[in-house]
C-alpha positions, 0 to 999 in steps of 0.5 A, spaced: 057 789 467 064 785 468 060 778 468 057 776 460 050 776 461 044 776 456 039 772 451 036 769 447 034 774 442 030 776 436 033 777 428 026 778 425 027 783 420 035 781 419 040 777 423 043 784 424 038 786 428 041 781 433 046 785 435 041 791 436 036 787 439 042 784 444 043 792 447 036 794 447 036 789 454 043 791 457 046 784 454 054 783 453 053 776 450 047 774 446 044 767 442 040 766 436 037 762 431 040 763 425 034 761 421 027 760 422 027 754 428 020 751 426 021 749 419 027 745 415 029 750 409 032 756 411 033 762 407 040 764 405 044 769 408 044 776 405 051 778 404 048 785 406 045 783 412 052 779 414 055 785 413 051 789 417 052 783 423 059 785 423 059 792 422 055 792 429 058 787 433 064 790 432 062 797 433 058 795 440 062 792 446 060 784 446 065 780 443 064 774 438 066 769 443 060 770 447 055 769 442 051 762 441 048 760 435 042 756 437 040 748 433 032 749 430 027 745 433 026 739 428 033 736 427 034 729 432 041 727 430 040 722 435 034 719 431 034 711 429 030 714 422 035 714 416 031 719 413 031 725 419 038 722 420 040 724 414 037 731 414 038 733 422 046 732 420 045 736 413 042 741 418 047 741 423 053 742 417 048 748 414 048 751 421 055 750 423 057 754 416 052 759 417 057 760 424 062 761 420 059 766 415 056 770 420 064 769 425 059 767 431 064 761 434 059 756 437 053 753 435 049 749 440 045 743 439 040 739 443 042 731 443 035 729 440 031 722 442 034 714 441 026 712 440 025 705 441 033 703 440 036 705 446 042 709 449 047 706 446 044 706 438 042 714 440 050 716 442 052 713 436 047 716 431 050 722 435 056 722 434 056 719 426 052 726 425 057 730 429 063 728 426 060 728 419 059 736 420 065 737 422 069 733 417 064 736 412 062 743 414 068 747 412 067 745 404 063 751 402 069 755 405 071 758 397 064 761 397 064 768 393 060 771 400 066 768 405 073 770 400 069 778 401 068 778 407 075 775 409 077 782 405 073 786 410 075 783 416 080 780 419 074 778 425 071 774 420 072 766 423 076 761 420 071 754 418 075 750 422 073 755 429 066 753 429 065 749 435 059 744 437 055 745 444 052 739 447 046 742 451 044 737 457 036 735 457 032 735 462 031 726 462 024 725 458 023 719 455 028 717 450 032 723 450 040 721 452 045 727 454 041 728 462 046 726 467 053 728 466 057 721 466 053 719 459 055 726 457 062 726 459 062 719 455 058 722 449 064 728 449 069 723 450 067 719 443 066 725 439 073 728 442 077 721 440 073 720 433 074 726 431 079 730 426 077 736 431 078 734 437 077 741 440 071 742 436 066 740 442 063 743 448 058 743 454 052 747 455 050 746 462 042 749 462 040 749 469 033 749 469 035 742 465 039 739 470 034 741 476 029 736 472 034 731 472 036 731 479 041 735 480 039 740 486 040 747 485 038 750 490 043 751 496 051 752 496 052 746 498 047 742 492 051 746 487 057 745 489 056 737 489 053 738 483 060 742 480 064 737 483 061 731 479 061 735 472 068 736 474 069 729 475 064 727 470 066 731 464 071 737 466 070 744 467 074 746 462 070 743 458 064 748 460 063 754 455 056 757 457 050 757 462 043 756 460 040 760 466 033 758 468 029 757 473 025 750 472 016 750 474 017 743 475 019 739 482 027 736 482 028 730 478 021 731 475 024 730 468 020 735 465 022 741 461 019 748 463 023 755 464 021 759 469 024 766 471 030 767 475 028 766 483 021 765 481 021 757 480 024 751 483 031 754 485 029 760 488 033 766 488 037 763 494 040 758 489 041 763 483 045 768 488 049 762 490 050 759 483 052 766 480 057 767 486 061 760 485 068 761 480 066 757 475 060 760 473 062 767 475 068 766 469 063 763 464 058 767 458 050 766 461 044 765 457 038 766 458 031 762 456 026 765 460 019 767 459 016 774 457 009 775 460 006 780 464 010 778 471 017 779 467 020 781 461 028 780 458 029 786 462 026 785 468 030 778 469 037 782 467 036 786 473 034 780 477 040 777 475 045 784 476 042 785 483 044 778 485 050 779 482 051 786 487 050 781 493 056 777 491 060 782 491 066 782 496 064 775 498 068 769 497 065 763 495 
């Protein structure tokens, strides 16, 4: 398997267990929540458990820049409320120095919601967050845990590597960051605001952007949609795929995950998706469903099989 293909995937028993987790499927490329995503304390890393995440990745054939650390669910760092502002940014330094312990490169974010304040308050809340965790989260850097895992290994990331990951949304009610000139906009001013300017990237979820209206289904859709990212954004800004198929209609503003083929875009879009260059270059992580239609492994499969067919074919 060339292409960098995975999950999302599991560290119940320890964050180690990712790595373990990861291969059981057949992935080469992986994403975690790094902490419980439901609730807003998160335990502290165990220096062991850090250890043992190292020691497996390095001996296992997935490269670190193909591993994504996902946001929890609460934080709404696009909040107009001062206190769940305070608290999703904290939580968005604690995830990113968590990034950094662990040498796991990129952290990926939902933008969150404006309430009642509008886009344009929303964006700014967003990007007061982003650039505080990135001016903030390198503080912890002389911890007793990083200078011993320093000693240990020269994979172990710099603070200043963790790279924040915008996820477009899928359009409800509220949210910012679903159509690509808002998020080129959004990327422009964290770039141009930030002491770090090569600390941001995009996360294109398919399924989010078919339920924001950008079609998915032919070569042709998907072209036109690559074209207007380019324009919009930049592909050299894209640093990862959320591939999923969507239950809903296009352009329905609703986010549900369906298994690769067997929603909305279909399985000739996926072929098609997966055969372009750009995406063919990019890791690729999927959030699809587990039930008794499919599993994490039976979708790999389809997606590996969909692969195959594009072989010795030209985009």
């Amino acid at each position: 398997m060339s292409s960098k293909i995975g999950f999302h995937v599991s560290i119940s028993g320890g964050i180690s267990n990712s790595v373990d987790n990861a291969l059981k499927i057949g992935c080469n490329a992986f994403q975690i929540f790094s902490r419980n995503p439901r609730g807003w304390t998160a335990k502290p890393l165990q220096d062991q458990d850090v250890e043992n995440f190292g020691k497996k990745l390095n001996e296992s054939k997935i490269d670190r820049d193909s591993i994504f650390v996902h946001m929890p669910y609460l934080p709404n760092l696009s909040s107009p409320n001062s206190e769940l502002h305070k608290k999703s940014t904290n939580t968005l330094i604690e995830e990113m120095r968590r990034c950094s312990t662990l040498g796991i490169p990129y952290v990926i974010l939902h933008l969150g919601k404006h309430g009642e304040k509008g886009k344009e308050h929303g964006i700014n809340q967003l990007q007061k967050a982003c650039n505080s965790a990135t001016k903030n989260y390198p503080q912890s850097s002389s911890s007793a845990l990083i200078t011993k895992m320093s000693k240990k290994s020269n994979r172990i990331r710099d603070y200043k590597s963790v790279m924040i990951i915008l996820e477009n949304s899928a359009g409800g009610k509220n949210s910012i960051g679903s159509k690509f000139d808002e998020l080129g906009l959004i990327l422009d001013k964290l770039k141009s605001s930030s002491s770090r300017s090569n600390s941001f990237g995009i996360c294109l979820d398919t399924c989010h952007a078919f339920a924001a209206g950008y079609d998915l289904r032919t070569k042709e859709d998907i072209n036109e949609t690559l074209d207007e990212f380019r324009s919009k954004i930049g592909l050299n800004n894209l640093k990862v795929i959320h591939l999923n198929d969507s239950k809903e209609d296009l352009n329905s503003n609703r986010d549900r995950h369906e298994h690769i083929g067997l929603g909305k875009i279909g399985k000739n879009g996926f072929r098609d998706l997966l055969r372009h260059n750009v995406v063919r270059k990019l890791p690729i992580i999927m959030e699809t469903p587990i039930d008794s239609r499919r599993d994490d492994p039976d979708n790999l499969k389809v997606v590996l099989d969909l692969l195959d067919n594009t072989k010795g074919r030209k985009k």
